[in-house]
GUZA-156918 format. One line per field, with one value per atom (N, C-alpha, C): residue number from 1; residue in three letters; atom name; z, x, y. Coordinates in nm, 2 decimals, padded with zeros to 4 digits. Layout:
! residues N
titi: (NUM_...) .
gulo: (ALA_...) .
zakol: (CA_...) .
zz: (Z_...) .
xx: (X_...) .
yy: (Y_...) .
END
This chain:
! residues 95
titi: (1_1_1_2_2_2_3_3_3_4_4_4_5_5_5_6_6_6_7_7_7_8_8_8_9_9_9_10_10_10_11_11_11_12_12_12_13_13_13_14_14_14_15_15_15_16_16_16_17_17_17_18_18_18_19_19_19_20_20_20_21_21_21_22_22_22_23_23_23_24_24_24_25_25_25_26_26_26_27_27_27_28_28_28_29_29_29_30_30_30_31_31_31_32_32_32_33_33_33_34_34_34_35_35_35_36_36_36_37_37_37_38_38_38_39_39_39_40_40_40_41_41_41_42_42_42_43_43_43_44_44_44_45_45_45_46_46_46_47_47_47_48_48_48_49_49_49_50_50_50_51_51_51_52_52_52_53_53_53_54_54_54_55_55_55_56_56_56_57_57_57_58_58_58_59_59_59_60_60_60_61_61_61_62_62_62_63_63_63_64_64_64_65_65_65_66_66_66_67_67_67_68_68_68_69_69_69_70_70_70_71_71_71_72_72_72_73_73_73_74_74_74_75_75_75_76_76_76_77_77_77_78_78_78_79_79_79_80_80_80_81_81_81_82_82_82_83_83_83_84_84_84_85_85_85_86_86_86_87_87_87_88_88_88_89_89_89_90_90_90_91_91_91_92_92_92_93_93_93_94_94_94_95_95_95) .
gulo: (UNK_UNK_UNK_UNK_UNK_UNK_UNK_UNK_UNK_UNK_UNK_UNK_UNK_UNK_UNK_UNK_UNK_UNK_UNK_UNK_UNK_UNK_UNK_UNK_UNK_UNK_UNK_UNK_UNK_UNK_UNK_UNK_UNK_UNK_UNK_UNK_UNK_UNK_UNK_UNK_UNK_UNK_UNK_UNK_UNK_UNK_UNK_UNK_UNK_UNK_UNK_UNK_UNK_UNK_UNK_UNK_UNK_UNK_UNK_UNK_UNK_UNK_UNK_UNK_UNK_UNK_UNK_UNK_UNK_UNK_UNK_UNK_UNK_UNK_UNK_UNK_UNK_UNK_UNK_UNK_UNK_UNK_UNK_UNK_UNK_UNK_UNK_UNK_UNK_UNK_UNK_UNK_UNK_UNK_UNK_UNK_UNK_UNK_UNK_UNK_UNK_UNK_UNK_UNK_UNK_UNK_UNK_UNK_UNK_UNK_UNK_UNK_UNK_UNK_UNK_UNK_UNK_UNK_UNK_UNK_UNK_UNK_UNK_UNK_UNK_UNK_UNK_UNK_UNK_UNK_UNK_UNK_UNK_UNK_UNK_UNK_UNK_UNK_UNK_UNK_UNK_UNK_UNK_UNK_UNK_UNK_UNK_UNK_UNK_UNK_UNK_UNK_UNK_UNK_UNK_UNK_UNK_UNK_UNK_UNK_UNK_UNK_UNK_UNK_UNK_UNK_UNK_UNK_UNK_UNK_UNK_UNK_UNK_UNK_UNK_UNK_UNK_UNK_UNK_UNK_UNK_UNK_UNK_UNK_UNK_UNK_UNK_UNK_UNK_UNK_UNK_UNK_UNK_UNK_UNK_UNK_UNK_UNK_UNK_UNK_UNK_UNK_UNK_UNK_UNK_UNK_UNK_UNK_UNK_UNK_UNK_UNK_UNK_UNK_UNK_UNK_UNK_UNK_UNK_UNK_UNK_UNK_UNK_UNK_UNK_UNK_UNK_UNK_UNK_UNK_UNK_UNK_UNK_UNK_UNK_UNK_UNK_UNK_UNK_UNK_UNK_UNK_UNK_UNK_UNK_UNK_UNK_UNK_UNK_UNK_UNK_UNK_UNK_UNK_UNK_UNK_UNK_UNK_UNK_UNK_UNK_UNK_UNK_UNK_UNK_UNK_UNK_UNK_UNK_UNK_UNK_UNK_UNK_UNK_UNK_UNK_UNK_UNK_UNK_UNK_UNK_UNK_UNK_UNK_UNK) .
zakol: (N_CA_C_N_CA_C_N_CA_C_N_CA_C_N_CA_C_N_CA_C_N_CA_C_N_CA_C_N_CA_C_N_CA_C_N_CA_C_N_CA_C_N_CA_C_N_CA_C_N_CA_C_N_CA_C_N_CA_C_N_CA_C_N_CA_C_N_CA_C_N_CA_C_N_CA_C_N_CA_C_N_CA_C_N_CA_C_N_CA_C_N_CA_C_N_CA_C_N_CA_C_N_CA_C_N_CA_C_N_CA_C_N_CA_C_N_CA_C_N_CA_C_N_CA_C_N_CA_C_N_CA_C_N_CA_C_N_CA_C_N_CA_C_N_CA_C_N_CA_C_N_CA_C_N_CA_C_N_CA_C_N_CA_C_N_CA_C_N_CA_C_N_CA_C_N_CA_C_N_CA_C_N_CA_C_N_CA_C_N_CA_C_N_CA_C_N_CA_C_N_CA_C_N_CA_C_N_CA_C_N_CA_C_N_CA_C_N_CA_C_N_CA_C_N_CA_C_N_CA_C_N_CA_C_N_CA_C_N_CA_C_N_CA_C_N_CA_C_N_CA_C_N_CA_C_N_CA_C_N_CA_C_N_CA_C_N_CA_C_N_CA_C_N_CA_C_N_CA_C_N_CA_C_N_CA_C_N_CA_C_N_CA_C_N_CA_C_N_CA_C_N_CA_C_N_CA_C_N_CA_C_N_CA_C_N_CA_C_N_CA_C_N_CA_C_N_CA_C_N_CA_C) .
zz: (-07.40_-07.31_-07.38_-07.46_-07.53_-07.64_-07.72_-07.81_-07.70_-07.61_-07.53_-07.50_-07.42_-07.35_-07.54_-07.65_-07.74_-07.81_-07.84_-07.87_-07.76_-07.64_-07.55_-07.55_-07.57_-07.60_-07.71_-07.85_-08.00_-07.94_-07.89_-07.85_-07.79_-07.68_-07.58_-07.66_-07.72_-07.81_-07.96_-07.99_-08.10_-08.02_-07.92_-07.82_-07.81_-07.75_-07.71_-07.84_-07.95_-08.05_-08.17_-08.11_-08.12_-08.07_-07.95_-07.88_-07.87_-07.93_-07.98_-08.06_-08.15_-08.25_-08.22_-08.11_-08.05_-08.02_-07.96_-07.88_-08.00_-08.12_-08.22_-08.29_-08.31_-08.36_-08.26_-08.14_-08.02_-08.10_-08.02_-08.04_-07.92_-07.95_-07.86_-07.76_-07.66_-07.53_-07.40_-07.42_-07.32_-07.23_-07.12_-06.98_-07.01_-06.95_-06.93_-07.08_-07.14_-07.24_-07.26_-07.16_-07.17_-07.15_-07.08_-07.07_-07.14_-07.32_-07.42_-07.47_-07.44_-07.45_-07.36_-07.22_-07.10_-07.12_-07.18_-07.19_-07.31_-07.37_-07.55_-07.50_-07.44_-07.35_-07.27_-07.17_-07.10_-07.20_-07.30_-07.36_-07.47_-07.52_-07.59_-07.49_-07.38_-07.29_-07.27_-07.28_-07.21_-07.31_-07.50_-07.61_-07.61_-07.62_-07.58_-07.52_-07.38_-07.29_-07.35_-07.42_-07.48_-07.57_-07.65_-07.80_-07.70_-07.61_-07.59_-07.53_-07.44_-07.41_-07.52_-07.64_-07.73_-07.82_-07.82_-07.90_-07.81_-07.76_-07.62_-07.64_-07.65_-07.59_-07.73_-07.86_-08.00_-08.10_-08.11_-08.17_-08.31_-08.23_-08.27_-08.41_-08.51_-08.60_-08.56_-08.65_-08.58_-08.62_-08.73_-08.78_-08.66_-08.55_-08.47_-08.36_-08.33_-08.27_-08.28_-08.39_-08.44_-08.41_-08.45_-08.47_-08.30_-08.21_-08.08_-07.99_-08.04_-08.01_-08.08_-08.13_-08.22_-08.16_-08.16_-08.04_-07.94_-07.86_-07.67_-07.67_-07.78_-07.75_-07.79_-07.89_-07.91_-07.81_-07.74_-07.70_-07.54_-07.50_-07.38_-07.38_-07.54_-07.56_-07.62_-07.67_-07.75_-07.64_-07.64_-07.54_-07.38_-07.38_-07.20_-07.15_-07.23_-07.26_-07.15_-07.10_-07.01_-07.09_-07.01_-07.11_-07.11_-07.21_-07.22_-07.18_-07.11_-07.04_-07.10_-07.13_-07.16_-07.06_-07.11_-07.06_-07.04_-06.92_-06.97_-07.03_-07.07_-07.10_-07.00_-06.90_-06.82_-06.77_-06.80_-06.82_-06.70_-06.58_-06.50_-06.54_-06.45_-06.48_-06.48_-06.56_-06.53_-06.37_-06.32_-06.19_-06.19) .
xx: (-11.19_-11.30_-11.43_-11.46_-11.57_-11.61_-11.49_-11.52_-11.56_-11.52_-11.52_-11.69_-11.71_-11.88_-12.00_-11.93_-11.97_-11.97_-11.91_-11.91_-12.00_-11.98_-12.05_-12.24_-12.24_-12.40_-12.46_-12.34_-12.40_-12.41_-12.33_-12.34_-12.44_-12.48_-12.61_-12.74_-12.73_-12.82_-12.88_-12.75_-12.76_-12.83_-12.76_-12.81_-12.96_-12.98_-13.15_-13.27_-13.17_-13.26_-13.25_-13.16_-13.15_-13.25_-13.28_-13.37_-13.51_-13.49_-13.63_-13.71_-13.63_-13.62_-13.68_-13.54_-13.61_-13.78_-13.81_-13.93_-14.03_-14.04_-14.08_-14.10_-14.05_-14.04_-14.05_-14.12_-14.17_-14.30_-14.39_-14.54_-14.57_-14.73_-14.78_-14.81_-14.82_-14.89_-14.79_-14.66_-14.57_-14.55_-14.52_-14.49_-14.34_-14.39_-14.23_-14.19_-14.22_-14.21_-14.09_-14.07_-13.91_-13.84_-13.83_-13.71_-13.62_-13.70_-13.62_-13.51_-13.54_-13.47_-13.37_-13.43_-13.31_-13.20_-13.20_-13.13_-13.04_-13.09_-13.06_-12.91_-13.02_-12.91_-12.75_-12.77_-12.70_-12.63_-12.67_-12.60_-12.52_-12.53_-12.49_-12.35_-12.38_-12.23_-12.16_-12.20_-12.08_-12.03_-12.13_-11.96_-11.94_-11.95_-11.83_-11.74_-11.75_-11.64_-11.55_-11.57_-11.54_-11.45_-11.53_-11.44_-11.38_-11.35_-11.24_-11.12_-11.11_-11.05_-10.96_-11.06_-10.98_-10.88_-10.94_-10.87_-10.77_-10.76_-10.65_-10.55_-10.57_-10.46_-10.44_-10.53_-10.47_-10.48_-10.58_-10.60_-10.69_-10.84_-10.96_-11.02_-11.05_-11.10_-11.21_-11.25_-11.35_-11.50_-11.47_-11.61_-11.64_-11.59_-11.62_-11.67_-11.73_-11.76_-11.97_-12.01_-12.14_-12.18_-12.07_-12.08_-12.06_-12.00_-11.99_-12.13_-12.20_-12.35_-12.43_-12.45_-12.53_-12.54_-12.40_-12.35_-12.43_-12.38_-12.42_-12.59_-12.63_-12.74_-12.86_-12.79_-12.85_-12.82_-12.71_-12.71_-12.77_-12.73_-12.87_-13.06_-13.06_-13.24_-13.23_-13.17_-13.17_-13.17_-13.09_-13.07_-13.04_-12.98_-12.95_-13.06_-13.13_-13.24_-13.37_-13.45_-13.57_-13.66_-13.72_-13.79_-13.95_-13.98_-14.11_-14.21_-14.31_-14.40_-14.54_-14.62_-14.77_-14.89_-14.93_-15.03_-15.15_-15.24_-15.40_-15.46_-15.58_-15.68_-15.75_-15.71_-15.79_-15.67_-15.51_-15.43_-15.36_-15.43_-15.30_-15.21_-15.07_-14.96_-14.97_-14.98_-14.96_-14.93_-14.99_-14.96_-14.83) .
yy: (13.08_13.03_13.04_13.17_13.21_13.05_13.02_12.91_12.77_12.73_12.63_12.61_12.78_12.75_12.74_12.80_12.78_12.66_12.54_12.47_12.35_12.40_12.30_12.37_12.45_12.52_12.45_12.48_12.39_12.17_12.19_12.00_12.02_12.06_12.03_12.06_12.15_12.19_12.07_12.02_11.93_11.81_11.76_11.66_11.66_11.81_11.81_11.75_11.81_11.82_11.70_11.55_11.43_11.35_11.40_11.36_11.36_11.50_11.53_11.44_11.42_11.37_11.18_11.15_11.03_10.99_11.11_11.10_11.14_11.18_11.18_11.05_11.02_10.87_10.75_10.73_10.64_10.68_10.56_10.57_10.68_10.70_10.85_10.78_10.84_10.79_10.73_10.80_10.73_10.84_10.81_10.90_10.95_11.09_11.15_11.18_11.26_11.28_11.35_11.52_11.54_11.51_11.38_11.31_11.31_11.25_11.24_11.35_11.51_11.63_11.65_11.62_11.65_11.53_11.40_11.28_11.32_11.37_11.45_11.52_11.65_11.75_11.69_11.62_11.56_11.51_11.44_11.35_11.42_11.52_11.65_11.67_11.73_11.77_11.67_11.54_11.44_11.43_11.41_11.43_11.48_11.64_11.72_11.71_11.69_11.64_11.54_11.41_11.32_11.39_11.44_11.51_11.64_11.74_11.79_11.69_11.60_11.53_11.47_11.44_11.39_11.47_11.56_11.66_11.69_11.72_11.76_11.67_11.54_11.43_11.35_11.35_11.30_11.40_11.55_11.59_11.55_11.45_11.47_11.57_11.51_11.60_11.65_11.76_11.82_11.77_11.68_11.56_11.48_11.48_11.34_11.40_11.51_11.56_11.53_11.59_11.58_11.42_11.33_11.15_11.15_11.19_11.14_11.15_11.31_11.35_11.26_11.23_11.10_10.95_10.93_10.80_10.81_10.90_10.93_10.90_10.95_11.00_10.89_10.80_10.68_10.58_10.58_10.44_10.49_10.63_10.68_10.62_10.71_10.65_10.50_10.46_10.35_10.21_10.19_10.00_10.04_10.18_10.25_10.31_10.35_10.46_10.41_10.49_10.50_10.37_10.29_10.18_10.25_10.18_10.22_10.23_10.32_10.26_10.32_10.26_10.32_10.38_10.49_10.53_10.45_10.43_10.38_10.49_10.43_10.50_10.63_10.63_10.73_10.80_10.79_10.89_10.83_10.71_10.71_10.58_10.59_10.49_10.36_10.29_10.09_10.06_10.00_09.94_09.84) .
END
């Protein structure tokens, strides 16, 4: 059980920190900025889920795990991902 909540800690964790990474690489000035981490996160646990399932029922290497958080977590921020929205100048939302 110990390895299970461990391995799902390192994915959420790698997730968050994909994401990070996302929101790094966007131009400055966009709302909701942790989004990109909690999307990261979320998206971190559901490969896991993915990669135990798989392992379970084909026996999944353990390389496709790291590639399945990568996946999730691109195509969440990427084309699924929160769209862009810019700040004005005086800090409130676009109408």
């Amino acid at each position: 059980m110990q390895e299970i909540l461990l391995q799902l800690a390192m994915a959420g964790a790698f997730g968050a920190f994909v994401g990070l990474l996302f929101r790094v690489t966007r131009p400055p000035g966009q709302a909701r900025a942790f989004t990109f981490s909690l999307v990261g996160l979320a998206a971190g646990v559901t490969a896991y889920l993915i990669y135990h399932v798989l392992t379970r029922t084909t026996g999944a290497p353990a390389w496709l795990l790291p590639l399945l958080v990568l996946l999730q977590v691109w195509l969440w921020l990427g084309p699924l991902g929160p769209k862009s929205r810019r700040l004005e100048n005086n800090g409130d939302e676009p109408h």
